[in-house]
VEXDREN-2710 file (C-alpha; in Angstrom, 1 decimal):
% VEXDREN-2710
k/r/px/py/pz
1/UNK/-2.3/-62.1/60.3
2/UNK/-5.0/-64.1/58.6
3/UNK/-7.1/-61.3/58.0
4/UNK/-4.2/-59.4/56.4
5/UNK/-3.4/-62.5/54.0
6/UNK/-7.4/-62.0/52.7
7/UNK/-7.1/-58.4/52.1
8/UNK/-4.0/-59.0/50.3
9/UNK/-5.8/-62.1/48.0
10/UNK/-8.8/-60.2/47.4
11/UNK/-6.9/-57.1/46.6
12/UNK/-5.1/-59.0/43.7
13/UNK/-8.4/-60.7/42.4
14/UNK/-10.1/-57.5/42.8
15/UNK/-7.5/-55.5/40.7
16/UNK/-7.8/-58.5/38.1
17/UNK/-11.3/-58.1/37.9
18/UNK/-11.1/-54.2/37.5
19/UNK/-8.5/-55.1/34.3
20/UNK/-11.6/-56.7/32.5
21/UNK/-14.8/-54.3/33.5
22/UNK/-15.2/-51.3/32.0
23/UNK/-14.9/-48.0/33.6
24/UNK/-18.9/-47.1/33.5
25/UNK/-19.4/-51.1/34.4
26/UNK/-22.9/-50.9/37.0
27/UNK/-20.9/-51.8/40.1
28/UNK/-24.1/-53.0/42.0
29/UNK/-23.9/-56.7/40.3
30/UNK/-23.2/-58.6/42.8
31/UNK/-19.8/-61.0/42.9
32/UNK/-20.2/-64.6/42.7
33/UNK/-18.1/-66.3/45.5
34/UNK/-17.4/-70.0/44.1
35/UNK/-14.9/-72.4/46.0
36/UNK/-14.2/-74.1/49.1
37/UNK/-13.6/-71.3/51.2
38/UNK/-16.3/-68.9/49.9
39/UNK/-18.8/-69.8/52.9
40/UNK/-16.1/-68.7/54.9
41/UNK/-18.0/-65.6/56.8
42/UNK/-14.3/-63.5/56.9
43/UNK/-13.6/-64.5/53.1
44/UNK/-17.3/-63.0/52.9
45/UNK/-17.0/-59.9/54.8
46/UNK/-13.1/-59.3/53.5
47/UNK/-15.0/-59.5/49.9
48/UNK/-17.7/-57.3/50.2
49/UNK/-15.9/-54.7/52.6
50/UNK/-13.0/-54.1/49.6
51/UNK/-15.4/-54.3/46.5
52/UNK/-18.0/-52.7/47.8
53/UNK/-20.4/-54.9/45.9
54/UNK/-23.0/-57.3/47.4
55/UNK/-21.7/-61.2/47.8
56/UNK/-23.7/-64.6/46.4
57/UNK/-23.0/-68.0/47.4
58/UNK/-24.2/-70.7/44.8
59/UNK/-26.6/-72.9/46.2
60/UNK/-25.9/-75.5/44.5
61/UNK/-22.5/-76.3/45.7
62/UNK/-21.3/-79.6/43.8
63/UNK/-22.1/-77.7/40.3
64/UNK/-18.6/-75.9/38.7
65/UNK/-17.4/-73.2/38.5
66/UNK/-19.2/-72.4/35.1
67/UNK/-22.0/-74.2/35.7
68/UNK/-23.1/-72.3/39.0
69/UNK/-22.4/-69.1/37.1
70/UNK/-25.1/-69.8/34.7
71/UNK/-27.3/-71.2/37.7
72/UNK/-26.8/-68.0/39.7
73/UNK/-27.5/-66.0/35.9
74/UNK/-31.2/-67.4/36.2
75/UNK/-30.3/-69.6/33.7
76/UNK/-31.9/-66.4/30.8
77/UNK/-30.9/-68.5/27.6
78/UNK/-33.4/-71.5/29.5
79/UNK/-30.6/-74.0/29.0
80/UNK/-29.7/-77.0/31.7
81/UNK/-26.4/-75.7/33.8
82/UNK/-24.8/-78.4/33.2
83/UNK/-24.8/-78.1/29.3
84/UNK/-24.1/-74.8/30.3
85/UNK/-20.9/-76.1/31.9
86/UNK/-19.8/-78.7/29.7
87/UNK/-20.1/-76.5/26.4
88/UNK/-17.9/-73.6/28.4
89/UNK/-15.3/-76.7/29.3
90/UNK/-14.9/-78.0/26.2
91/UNK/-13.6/-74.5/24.9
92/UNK/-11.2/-74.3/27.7
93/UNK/-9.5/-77.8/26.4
94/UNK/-11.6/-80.1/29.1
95/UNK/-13.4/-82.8/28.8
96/UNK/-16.6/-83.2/30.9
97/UNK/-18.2/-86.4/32.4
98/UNK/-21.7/-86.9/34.3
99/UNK/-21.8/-88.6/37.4
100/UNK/-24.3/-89.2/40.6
101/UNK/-25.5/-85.8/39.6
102/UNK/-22.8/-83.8/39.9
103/UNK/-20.5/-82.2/36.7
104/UNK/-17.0/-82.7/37.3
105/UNK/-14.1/-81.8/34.9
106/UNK/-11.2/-83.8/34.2
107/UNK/-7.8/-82.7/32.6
108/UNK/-5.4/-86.4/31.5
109/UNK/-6.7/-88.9/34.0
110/UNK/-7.4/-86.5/37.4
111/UNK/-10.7/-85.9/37.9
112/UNK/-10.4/-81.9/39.4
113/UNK/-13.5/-80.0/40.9
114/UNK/-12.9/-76.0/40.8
115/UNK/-14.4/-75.8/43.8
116/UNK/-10.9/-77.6/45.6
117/UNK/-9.2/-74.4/44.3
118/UNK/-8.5/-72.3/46.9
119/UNK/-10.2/-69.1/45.8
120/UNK/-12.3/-68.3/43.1
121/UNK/-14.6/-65.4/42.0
122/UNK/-16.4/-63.9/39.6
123/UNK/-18.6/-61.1/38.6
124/UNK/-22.1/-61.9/37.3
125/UNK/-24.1/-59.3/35.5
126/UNK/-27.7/-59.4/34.8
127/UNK/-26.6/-59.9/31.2
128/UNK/-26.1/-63.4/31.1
129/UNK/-21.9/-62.3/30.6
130/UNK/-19.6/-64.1/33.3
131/UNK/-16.4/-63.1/34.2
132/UNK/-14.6/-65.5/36.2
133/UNK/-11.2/-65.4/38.2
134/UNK/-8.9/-67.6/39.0
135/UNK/-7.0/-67.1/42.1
136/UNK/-4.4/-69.6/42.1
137/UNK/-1.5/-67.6/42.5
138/UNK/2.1/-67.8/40.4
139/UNK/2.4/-67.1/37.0
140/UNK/-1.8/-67.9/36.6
141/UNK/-2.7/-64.9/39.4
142/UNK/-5.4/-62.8/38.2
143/UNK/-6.0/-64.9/34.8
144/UNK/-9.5/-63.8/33.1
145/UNK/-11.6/-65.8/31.1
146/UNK/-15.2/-64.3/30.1
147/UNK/-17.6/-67.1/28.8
148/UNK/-21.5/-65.1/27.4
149/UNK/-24.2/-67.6/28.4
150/UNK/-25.9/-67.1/25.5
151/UNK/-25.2/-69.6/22.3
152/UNK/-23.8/-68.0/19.3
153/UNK/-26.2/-66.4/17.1
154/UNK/-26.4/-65.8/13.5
155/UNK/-26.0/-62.5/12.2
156/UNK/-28.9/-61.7/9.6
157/UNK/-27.3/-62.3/5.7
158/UNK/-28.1/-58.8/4.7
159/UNK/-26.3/-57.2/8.2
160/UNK/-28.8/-54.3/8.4
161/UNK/-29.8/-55.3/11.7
162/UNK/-27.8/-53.6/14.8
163/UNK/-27.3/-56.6/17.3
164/UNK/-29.5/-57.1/20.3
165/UNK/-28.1/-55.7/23.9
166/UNK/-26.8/-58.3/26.1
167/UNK/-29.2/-58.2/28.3
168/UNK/-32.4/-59.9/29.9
169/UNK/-35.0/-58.7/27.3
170/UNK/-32.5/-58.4/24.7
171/UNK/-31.8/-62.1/25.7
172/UNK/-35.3/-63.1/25.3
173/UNK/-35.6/-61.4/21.6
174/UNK/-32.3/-63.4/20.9
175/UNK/-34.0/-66.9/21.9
176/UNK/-37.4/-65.9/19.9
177/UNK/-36.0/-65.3/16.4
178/UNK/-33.6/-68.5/17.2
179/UNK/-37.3/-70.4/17.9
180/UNK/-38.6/-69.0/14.3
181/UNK/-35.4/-69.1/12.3
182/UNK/-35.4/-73.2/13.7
183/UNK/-39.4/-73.5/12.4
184/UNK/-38.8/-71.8/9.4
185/UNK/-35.5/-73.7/8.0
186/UNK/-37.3/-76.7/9.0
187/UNK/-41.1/-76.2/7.7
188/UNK/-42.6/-77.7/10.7
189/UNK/-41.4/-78.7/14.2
190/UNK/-42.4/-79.8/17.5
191/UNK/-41.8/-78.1/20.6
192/UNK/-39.2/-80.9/21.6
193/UNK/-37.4/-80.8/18.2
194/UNK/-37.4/-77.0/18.7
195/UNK/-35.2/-77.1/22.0
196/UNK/-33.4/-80.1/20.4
197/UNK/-32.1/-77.7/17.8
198/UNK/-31.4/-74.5/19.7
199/UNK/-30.0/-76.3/23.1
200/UNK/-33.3/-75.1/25.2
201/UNK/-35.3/-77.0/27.5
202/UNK/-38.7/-77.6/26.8
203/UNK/-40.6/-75.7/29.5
204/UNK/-38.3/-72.9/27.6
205/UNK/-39.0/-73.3/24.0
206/UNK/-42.6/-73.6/25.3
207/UNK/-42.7/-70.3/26.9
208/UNK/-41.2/-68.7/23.5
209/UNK/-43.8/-70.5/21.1
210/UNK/-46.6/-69.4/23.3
211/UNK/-45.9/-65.6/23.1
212/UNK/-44.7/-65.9/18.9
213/UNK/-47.8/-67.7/18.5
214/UNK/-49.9/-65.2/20.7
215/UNK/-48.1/-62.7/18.7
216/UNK/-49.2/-64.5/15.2
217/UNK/-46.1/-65.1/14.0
218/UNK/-46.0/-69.4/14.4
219/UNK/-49.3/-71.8/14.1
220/UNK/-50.0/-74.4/16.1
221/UNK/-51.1/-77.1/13.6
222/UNK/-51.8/-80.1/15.6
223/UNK/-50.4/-83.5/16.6
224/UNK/-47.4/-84.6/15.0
225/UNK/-46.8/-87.7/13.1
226/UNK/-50.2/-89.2/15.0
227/UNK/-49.3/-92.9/14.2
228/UNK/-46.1/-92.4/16.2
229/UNK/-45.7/-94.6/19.6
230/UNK/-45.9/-92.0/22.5
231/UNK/-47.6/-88.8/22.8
232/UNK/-47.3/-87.0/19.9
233/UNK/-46.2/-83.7/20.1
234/UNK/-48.2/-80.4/18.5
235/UNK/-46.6/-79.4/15.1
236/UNK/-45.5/-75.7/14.6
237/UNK/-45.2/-73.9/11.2
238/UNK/-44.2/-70.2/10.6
239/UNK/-47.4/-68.2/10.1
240/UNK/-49.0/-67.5/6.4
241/UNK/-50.8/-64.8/8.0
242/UNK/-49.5/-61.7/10.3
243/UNK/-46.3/-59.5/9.1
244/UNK/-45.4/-59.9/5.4
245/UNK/-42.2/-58.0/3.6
246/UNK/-42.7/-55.4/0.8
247/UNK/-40.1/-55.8/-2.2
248/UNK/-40.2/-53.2/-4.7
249/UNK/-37.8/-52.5/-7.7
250/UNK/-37.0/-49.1/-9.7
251/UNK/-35.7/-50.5/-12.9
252/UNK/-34.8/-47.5/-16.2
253/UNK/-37.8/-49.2/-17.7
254/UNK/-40.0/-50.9/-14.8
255/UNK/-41.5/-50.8/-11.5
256/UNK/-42.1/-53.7/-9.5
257/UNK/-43.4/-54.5/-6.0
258/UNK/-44.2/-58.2/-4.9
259/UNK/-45.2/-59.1/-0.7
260/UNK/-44.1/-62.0/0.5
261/UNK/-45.3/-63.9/3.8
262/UNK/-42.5/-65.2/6.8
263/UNK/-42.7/-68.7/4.7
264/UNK/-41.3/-67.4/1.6
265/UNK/-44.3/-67.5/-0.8
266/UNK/-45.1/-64.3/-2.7
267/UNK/-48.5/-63.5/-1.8
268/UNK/-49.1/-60.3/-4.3
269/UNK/-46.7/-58.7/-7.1
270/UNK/-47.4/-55.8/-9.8
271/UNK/-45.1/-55.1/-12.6
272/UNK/-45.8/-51.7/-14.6
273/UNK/-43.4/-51.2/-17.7
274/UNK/-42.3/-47.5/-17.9
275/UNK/-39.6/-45.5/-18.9
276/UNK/-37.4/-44.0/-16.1
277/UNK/-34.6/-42.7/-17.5
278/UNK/-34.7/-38.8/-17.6
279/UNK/-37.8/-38.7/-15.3
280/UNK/-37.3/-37.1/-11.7
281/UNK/-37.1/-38.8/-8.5
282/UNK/-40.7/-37.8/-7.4
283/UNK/-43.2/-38.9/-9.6
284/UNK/-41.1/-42.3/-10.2
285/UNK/-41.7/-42.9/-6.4
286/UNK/-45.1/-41.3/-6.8
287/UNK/-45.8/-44.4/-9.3
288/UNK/-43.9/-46.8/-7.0
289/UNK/-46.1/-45.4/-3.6
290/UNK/-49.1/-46.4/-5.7
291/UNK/-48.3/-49.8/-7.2
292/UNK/-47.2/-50.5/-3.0
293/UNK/-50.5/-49.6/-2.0
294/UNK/-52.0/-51.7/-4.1
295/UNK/-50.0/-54.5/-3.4
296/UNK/-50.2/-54.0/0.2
297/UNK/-53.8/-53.7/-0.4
298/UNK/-54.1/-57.2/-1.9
299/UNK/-52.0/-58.6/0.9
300/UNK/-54.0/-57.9/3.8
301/UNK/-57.1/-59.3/1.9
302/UNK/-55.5/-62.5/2.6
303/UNK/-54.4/-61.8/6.2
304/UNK/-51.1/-60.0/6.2
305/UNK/-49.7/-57.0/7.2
306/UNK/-46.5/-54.8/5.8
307/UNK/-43.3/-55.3/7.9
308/UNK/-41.2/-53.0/6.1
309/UNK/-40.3/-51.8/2.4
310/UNK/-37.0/-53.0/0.5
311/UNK/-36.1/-50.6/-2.3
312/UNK/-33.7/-52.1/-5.3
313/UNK/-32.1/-49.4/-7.0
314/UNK/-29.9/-49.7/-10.5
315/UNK/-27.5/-47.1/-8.3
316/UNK/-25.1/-46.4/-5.0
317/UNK/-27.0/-46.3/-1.8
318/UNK/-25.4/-44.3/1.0
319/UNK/-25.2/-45.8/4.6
320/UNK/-28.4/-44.5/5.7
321/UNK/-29.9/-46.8/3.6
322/UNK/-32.4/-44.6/1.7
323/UNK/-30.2/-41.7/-0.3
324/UNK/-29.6/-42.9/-3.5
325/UNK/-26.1/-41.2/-4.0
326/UNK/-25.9/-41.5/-7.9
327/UNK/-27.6/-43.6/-10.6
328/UNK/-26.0/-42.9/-13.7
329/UNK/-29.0/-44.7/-15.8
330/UNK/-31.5/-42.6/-14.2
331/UNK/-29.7/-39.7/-14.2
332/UNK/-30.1/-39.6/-10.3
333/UNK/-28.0/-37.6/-7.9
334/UNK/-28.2/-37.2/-4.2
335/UNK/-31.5/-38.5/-3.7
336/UNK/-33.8/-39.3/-0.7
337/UNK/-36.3/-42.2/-1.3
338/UNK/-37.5/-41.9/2.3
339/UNK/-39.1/-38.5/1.8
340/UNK/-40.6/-39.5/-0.6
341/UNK/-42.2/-43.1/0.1
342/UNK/-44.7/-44.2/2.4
343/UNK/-43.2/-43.0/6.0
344/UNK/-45.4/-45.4/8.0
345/UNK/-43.2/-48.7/6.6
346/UNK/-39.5/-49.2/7.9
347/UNK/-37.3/-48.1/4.9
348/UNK/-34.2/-49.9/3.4
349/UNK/-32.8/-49.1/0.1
350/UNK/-30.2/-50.8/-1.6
351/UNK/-28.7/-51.5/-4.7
352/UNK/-30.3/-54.1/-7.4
353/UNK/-26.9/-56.3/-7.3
354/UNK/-26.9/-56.8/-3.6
355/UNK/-30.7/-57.6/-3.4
356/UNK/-29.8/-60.3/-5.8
357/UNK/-27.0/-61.5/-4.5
358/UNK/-28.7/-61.9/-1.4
359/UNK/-31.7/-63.4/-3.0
360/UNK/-29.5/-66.4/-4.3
361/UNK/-27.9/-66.6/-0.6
362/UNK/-31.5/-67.3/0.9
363/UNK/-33.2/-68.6/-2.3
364/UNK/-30.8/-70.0/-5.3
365/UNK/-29.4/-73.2/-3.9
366/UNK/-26.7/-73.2/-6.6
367/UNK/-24.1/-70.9/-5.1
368/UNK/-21.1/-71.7/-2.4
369/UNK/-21.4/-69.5/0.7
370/UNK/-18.4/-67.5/-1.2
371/UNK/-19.7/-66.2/-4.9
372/UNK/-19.7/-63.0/-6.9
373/UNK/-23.0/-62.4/-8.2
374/UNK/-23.1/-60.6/-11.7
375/UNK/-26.5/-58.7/-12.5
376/UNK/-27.7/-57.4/-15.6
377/UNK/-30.2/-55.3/-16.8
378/UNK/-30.0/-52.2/-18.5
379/UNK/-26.7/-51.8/-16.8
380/UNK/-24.8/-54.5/-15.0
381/UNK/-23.9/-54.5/-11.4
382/UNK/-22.4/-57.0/-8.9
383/UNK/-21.8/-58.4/-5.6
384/UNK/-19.4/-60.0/-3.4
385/UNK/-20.7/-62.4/-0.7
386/UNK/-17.9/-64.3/1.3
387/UNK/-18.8/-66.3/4.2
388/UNK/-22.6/-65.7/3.7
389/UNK/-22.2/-62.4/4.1
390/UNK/-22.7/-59.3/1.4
391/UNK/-18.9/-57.6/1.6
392/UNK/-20.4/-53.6/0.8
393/UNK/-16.9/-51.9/1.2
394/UNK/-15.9/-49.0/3.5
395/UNK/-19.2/-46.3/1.8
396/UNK/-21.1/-49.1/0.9
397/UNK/-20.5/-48.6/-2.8
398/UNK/-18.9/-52.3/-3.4
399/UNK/-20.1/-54.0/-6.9
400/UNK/-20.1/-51.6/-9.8
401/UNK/-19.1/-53.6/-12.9
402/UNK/-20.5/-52.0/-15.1
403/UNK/-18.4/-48.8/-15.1
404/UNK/-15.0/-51.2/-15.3
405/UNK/-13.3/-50.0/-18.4
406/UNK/-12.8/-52.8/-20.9
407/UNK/-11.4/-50.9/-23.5
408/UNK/-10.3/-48.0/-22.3
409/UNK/-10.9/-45.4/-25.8
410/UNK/-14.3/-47.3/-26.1
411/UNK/-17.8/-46.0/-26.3
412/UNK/-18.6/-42.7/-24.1
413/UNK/-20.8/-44.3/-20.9
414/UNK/-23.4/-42.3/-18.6
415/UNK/-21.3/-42.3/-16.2
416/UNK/-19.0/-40.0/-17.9
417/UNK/-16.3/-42.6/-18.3
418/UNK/-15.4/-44.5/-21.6
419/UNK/-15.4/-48.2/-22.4
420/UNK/-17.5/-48.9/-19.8
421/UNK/-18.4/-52.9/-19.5
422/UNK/-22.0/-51.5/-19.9
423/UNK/-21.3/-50.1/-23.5
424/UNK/-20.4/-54.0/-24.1
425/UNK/-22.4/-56.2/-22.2
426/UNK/-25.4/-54.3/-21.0
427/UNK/-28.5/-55.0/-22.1
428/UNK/-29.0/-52.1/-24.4
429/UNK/-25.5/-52.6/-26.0
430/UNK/-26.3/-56.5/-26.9
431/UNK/-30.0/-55.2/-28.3
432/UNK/-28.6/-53.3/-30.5
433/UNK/-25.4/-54.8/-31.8
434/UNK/-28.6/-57.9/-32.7
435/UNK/-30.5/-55.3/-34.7
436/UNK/-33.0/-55.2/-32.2
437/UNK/-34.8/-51.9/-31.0
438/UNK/-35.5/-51.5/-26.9
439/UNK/-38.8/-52.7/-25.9
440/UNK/-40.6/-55.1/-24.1
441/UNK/-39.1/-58.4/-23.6
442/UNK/-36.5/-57.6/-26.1
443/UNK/-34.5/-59.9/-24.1
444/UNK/-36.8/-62.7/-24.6
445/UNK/-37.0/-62.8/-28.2
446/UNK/-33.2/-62.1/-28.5
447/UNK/-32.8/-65.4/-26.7
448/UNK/-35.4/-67.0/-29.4
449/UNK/-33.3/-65.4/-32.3
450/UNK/-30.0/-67.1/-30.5
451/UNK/-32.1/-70.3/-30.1
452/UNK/-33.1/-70.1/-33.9
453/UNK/-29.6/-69.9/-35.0
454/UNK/-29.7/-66.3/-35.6
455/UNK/-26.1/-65.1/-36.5
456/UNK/-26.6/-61.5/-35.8
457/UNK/-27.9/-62.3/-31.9
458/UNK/-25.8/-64.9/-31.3
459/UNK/-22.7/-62.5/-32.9
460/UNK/-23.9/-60.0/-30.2
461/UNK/-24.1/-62.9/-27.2
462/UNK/-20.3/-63.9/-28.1
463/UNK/-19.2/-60.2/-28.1
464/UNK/-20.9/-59.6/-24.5
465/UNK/-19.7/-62.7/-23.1
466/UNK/-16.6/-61.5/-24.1
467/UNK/-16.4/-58.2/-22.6
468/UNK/-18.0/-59.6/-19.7
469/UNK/-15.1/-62.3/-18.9
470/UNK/-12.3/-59.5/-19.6
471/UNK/-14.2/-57.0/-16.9
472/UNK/-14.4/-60.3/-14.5
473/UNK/-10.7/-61.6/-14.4
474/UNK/-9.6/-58.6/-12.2
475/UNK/-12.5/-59.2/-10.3
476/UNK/-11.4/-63.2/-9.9
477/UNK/-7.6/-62.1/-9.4
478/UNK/-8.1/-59.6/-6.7
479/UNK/-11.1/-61.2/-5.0
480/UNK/-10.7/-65.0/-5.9
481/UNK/-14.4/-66.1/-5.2
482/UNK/-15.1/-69.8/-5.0
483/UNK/-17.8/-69.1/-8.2
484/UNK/-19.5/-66.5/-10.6
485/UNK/-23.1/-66.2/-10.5
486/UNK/-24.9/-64.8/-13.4
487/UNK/-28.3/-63.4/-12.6
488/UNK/-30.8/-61.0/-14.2
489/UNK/-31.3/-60.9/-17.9
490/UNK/-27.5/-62.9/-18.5
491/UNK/-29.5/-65.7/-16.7
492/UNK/-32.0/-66.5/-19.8
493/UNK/-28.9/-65.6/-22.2
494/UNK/-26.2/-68.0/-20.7
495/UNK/-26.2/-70.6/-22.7
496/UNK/-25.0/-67.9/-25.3
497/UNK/-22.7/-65.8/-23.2
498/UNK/-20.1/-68.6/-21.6
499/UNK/-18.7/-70.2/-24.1
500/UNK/-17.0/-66.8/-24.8
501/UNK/-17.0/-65.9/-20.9
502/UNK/-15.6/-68.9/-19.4
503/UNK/-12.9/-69.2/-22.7
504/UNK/-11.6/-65.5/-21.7
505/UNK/-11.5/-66.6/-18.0
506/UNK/-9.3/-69.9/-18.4
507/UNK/-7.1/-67.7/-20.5
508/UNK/-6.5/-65.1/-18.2
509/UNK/-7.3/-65.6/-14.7
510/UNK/-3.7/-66.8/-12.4
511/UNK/-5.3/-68.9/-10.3
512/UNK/-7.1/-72.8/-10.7
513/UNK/-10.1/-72.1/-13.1
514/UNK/-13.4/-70.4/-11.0
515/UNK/-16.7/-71.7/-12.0
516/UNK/-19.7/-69.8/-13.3
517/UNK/-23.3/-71.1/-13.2
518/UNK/-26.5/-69.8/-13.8
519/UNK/-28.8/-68.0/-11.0
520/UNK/-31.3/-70.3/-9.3
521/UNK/-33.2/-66.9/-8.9
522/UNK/-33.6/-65.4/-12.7
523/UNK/-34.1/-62.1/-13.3
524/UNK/-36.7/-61.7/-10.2
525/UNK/-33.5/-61.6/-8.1
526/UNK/-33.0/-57.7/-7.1
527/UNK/-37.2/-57.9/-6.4
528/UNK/-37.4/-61.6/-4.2
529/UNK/-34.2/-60.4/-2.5
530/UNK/-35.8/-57.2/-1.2
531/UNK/-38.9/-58.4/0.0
532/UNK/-37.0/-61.9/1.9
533/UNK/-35.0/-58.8/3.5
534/UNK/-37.6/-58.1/5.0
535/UNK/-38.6/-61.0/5.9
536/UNK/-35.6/-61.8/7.1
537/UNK/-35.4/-58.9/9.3
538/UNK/-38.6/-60.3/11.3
539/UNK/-37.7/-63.7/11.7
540/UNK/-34.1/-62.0/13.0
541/UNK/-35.7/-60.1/15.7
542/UNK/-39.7/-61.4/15.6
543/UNK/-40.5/-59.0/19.3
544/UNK/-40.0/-56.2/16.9
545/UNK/-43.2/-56.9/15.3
546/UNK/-44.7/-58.7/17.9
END
């Protein structure tokens, strides 16, 4: 009798558990037995018999529920079992208290152990994900919770990066880019400030900084605040030398590649003005290969080595991140930057208005974590970041404001449409309606004309700022961003541009007034942005480069 009132408990926790693994799940994990009668040898037996898995018992039997799931995990995020325990209560609704050493949960004023329930079990992979069920009976019979051991991480900004598999080495890369993301932020840290901030214990964080500094990506730079009382600890910084990111931008009438090291300081930059328009794919990237050579060339003089290559383009990027599907002011269609480019580097290619955008993410400091970044050059793109991230839309084509009509029997646009914003507000368009002819720095000295009182330039600021806030209101309307961020060329030309931009905006937008402000960035934005993505990408997943 009793041993037909196990099989028929395990059967019902076993069919729960079945509910929640998937059909290819590795059924060699063992189960995690947890509860008063799991040392029972027929609750055991009756166990492994109907699963046909192998059985643990938690050693430590005074830790709950959670917390000997993490224990039995091997504890792969390095984190106490108790925190482990208390941070998984307080999402179920409990609050946790410490006492003679042993984690208890209480629910109102009973204090309740999960192991004085009469059954519970739970499968425990190798990848740090627990599935635990409760086997209570009634109406909670079979309830699942699944709890990952792992903290939360950030996603990378730019979201090029495919996320790391839950398991153990996919565990350790998580924990080493949360150790160099927690330097870097910071500038310097000690080891203990290191697991103070990312929830590891020390011998943990240790282990991590040994192999990223092994690896050259963190230096050790000696004791910490030496007049302190105690033993001071060693301060780390991110590493000036080792991997470095490559930015390089195809502008219609420049090329530009900077490298920049994991702490953010550009290390080498060329600049070669040239005119692009009408000129092939191949020998543009011809002249780009060469300007990255020699800016990869002055980087490792100092130490560094290329991580990658970020691409700006004045055009659509398809998904694979290095066609450039059409760039009307290059007359571009179709094209594959990664034939032709340096095939040794990791390739990304993207468009000029979502490297800036992203830029003033990591770099500006003036921008909400919800802002729609305006770019203009020659033409004028943009981008939409809500929640710090780059919204790219369903083919990745999000952001081209510069081919929304403004009047729609306007000026014919190289995109084959008519009354394009460019034929207003692009750089080209504002030149000449100033009476000045393309060359360089033309923007520069139409901003000295403005500043000198110039009517003609600051006739031609008015118009584009204008044009600019008629293109924008549907933009605010649909997308209601918490700000406007001009960067690019309107940065040096705002002080011109929003009287006449912010007017049309308060006249037209439905919504409470949205606030436009001037790029922290400048006009380097589209180039900083792709080299930090870089960057970025390393100190996201550091074993990469390791």
């Amino acid at each position: 009798m009793l041993q037909a009132a196990y099989d028929g408990a395990v059967h019902a926790l076993l069919g729960a558990l079945d509910a929640v693994l998937d059909a290819e799940a590795d059924r060699s994990e063992p189960l995690l037995l947890i509860g008063g009668g799991a040392r029972g040898t027929a609750w055991q037996e009756t166990v492994r018999r109907l699963s046909g898995r192998p059985v643990q018992i938690p050693e430590a039997r005074e830790l709950v529920a959670l917390g000997a799931a993490a224990q039995a995990a091997g504890l792969l995020s390095g984190e106490d079992p108790a925190a482990v325990a208390r941070r998984w209560g307080t999402a179920r609704g409990l609050s946790w208290r410490q006492s003679n050493g042993t984690s208890r949960r209480s629910s109102g004023s009973r204090p309740s152990s999960p192991m004085r329930h009469p059954c519970w079990m739970g499968i425990m992979g190798r990848d740090g994900t627990e599935r635990v069920e409760d086997g209570r009976g009634g109406a909670e019979a079979g309830a699942t919770r699944e709890r990952t051991l792992t903290a939360r991480q950030e996603r990378p900004a730019h979201g090029t990066r495919e996320r790391l598999a839950d398991t153990q080495q996919g565990m350790r890369r998580r924990n080493l880019s949360r150790v160099m993301h927690a330097v870097a932020a910071q500038g310097t840290l000690s080891r203990a400030a290191v697991a103070s901030r990312i929830g590891l214990t020390r011998a943990a964080v240790s282990t991590l900084v040994d192999e990223l500094i092994r690896a050259g990506l963190l230096d050790e730079l000696g004791p910490e605040r030496p007049g302190r009382v105690g033993r001071p600890g060693s301060a780390l910084a991110v590493s000036a030398r080792g991997p470095a990111g490559i930015g390089a931008e195809i502008g219609v009438d420049h090329l530009a590649v900077c490298a920049v090291d994991l702490r953010g300081e550009v290390r080498a930059r060329a600049v070669r003005r040239v005119g692009n328009r009408g000129r092939t794919p191949r020998p543009v990237l011809a002249d780009l290969a060469a300007l990255i050579r020699d800016v990869a060339g002055e980087a490792e003089l100092e130490g560094l080595r290329p991580a990658g290559l970020a691409v700006a383009v004045p055009g659509l990027v398809a998904r694979d991140t290095h066609t450039v599907v059409r760039a009307p002011n290059l007359d571009w269609h179709d094209a594959d930057l990664g034939a032709l480019l340096p095939s040794e580097l990791p390739l990304t290619v993207d468009n000029e208005a979502n490297f800036g955008a992203l830029a003033e993410l990591w770099l500006g400091g003036a921008a909400p974590a919800d802002f729609l970044h305006v770019s203009a050059e020659i033409g004028i793109g943009a981008a939409l970041v809500v929640d710090g991230q780059l919204l790219r839309g369903s083919r990745g084509f999000a952001g081209e404001l510069g081919h929304v009509p403004v009047w729609p029997e306007g000026p014919q646009c190289a995109c084959g449409g008519r009354g394009c914003l460019e034929q207003y507000a692009g750089e080209e368009a504002v030149l000449r309606a100033a009476g000045l002819a393309p060359g360089a720095d033309r923007v520069g000295l139409l901003a000295e004309r403005a500043l000198a009182g110039d009517a003609k330039a600051r006739a031609a600021l008015r118009g584009a700022g204008t044009a600019l806030g008629v293109a924008l209101t549907g933009a605010v309307n649909l997308l209601d961003p918490r700000a406007v961020v001009l960067g690019g060329a309107l940065s040096r030309l705002a002080p011109w541009l929003l009287p006449s931009l912010e007017g049309e905006l308060g006249r037209r937008i439905a919504g409470p007034g949205c606030e436009v402000v001037v790029s922290g960035v400048g006009p380097d934005g589209p180039l900083l942005g792709a080299a930090h993505a870089v960057v970025r990408a390393v100190l996201d997943d550091p074993a990469g480069v390791a």
